[in-house]
N, C-alpha and C positions, 0 to 999 in steps of 0.2 A: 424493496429490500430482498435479498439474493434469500433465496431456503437453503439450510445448510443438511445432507444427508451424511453421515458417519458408517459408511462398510463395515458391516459384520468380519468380511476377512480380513486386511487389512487397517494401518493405519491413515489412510486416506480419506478423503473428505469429497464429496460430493456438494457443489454450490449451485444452484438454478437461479440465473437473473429471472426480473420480471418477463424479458420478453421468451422464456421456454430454453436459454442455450445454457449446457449443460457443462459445467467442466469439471475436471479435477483437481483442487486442491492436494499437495504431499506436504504434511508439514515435518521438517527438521529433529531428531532427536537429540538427546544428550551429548555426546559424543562432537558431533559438528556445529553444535553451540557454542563447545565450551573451544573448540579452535579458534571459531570466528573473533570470540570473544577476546581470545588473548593475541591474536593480532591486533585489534584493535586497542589493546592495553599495551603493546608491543609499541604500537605508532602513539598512546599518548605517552606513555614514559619516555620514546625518545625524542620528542619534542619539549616536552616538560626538561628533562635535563640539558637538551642543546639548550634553553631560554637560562636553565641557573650558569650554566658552563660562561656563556657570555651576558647573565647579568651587572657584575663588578664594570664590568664596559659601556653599558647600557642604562648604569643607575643612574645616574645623572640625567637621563632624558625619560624613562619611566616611573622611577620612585616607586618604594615596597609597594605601596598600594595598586600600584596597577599591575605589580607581579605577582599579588596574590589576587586581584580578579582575575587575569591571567586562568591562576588556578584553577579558582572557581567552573570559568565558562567551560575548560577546558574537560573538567571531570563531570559535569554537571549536563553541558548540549553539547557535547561530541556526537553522540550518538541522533538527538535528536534532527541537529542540524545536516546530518547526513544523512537521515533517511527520509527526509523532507524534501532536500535537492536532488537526491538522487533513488527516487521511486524506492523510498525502503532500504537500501545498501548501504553500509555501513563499508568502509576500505574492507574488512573483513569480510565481513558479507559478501561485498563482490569478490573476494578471491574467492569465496568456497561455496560460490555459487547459489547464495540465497536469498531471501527477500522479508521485511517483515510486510503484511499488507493486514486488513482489518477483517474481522471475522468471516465476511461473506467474500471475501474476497478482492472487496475493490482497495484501491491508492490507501496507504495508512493517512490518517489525516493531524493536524497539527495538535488539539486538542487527544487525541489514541498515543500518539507517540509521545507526548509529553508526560501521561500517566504512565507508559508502561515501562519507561526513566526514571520517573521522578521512585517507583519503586524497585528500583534496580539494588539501593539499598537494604530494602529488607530479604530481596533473595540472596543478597550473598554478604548478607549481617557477619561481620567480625571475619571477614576476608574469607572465609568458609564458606562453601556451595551447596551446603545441606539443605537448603531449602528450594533454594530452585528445584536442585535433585531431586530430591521425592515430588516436588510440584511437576514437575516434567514429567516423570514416570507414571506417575497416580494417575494424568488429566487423562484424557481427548484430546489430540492436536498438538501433545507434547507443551505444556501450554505452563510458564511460568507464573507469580502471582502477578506481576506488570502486564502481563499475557489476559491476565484474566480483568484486570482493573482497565485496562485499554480496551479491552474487543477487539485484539490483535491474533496474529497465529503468524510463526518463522516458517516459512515455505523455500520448497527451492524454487530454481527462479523459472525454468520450465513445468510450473506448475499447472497451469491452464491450457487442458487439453480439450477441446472439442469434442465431447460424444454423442452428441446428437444436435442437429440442426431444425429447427424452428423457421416455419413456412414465413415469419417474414425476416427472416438472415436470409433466405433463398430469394423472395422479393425483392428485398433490397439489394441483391446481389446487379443488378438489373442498371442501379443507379451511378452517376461517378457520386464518390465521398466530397460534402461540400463543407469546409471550416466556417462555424458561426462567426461574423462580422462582429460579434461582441461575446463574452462569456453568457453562458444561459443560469436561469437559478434550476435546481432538481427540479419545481412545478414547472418550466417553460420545456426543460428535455421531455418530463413525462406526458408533455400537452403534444409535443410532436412525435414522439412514440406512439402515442394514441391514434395520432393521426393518420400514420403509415400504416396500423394494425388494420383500420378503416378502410382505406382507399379502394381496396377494391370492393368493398360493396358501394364505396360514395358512387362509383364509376369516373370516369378523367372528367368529364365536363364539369359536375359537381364539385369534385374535388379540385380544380382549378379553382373555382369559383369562392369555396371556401381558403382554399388556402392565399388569393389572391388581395385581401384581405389584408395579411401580412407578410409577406413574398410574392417575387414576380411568377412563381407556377408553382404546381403540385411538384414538379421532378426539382425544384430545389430545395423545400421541404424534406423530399424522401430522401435527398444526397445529404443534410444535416442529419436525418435519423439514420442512416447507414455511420456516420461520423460518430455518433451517440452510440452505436450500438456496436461499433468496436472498440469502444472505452472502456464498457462497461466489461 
């Protein structure tokens, strides 16, 4: 898990993966939340009213109930379903340049995004944003109550910046990037993270030796951890 450091001068956010690399987090304030946001209430209202406009046309093959789950899904994983498929971005999001991702920094994941929806209600309780508002202003990280029930943060989308490089990012600079033949679970990436951290004390023959085991050599090994470790 990433360490997360908070700047004394700014509002920025320093996160450290395990392997030493170093970036920046900017997360989003008030002001270009509340844009994104109503673009996105912009594109459901006008979706939601094309569907009533040509319901009376369409009742006969939907019937109410499927126009008010309709509704439902509609107000309900709009948001979630879009920052699922698309790395965080909501339509607004993407116009204004932002992303939600999880507190250290990596991919929001489906369980994060669905908390910090499911209370999207109480921040903006009885159509009023008081409460986000002070919740945004008060935190760290500009950080809503969904914000905080997720272990999420709204970053822009150039948020991760390289400030310092870790001797094995330079290592593995060395290797081509290899696409695992199957998904890894987090205990198989960080068995091959360890691995690469190692290699040069295994030395090559050793390290062939063990990694051959389970791959045809050491340098396909370190081309998956080079792929691992520009995910992260």
């Amino acid at each position: 898990m990433s360490q997360q450091i908070i700047t004394n001068y700014d509002s920025s956010i320093k996160a450290i993966t395990p392997e030493g690399v170093e970036f920046v987090l900017s997360p989003v304030g008030f002001p270009i939340r509340t844009i994104s946001y109503a673009i996105d209430k912009i594109i459901q209202w006008t979706v939601l009213i094309t569907i009533i406009l040509l319901f009376d046309f369409f009742r006969w093959a939907m019937g109410f109930w499927m126009f008010f789950l309709f509704m439902f899904v509609l107000d309900w994983f709009y948001h979630v379903i879009f920052e699922l498929a698309f790395r965080g971005q909501s339509p607004g999001k993407r116009l204004m340049g932002i992303r939600v991702v999880k507190n250290d920094g990596s991919p929001v994941d489906p369980a994060s995004s669905f908390l910090r929806n499911l209370l999207r209600f109480a921040d903006t309780m009885l159509c009023f944003f008081h409460i986000a508002f002070i919740s945004i202003a008060a935190s760290s990280g500009f950080r809503r109550l969904g914000d905080w029930a997720g272990g999420t943060l709204v970053v822009y989308s150039s948020m991760a910046k390289n400030t310092a490089r870790s001797p094995l990012s330079r290592l593995l600079e060395k290797y081509e990037s290899v696409t695992p033949p199957k998904p890894l679970t987090p205990e198989e990436k960080q068995a091959i993270l360890n691995f690469a951290r190692r290699y040069q004390l295994l030395g090559e023959a050793r390290a062939n030796e063990i990694a051959g085991i389970y791959a045809p050599n050491a340098a396909y090994l370190m081309g998956i951890a080079r792929k691992i470790s520009g995910e992260l």
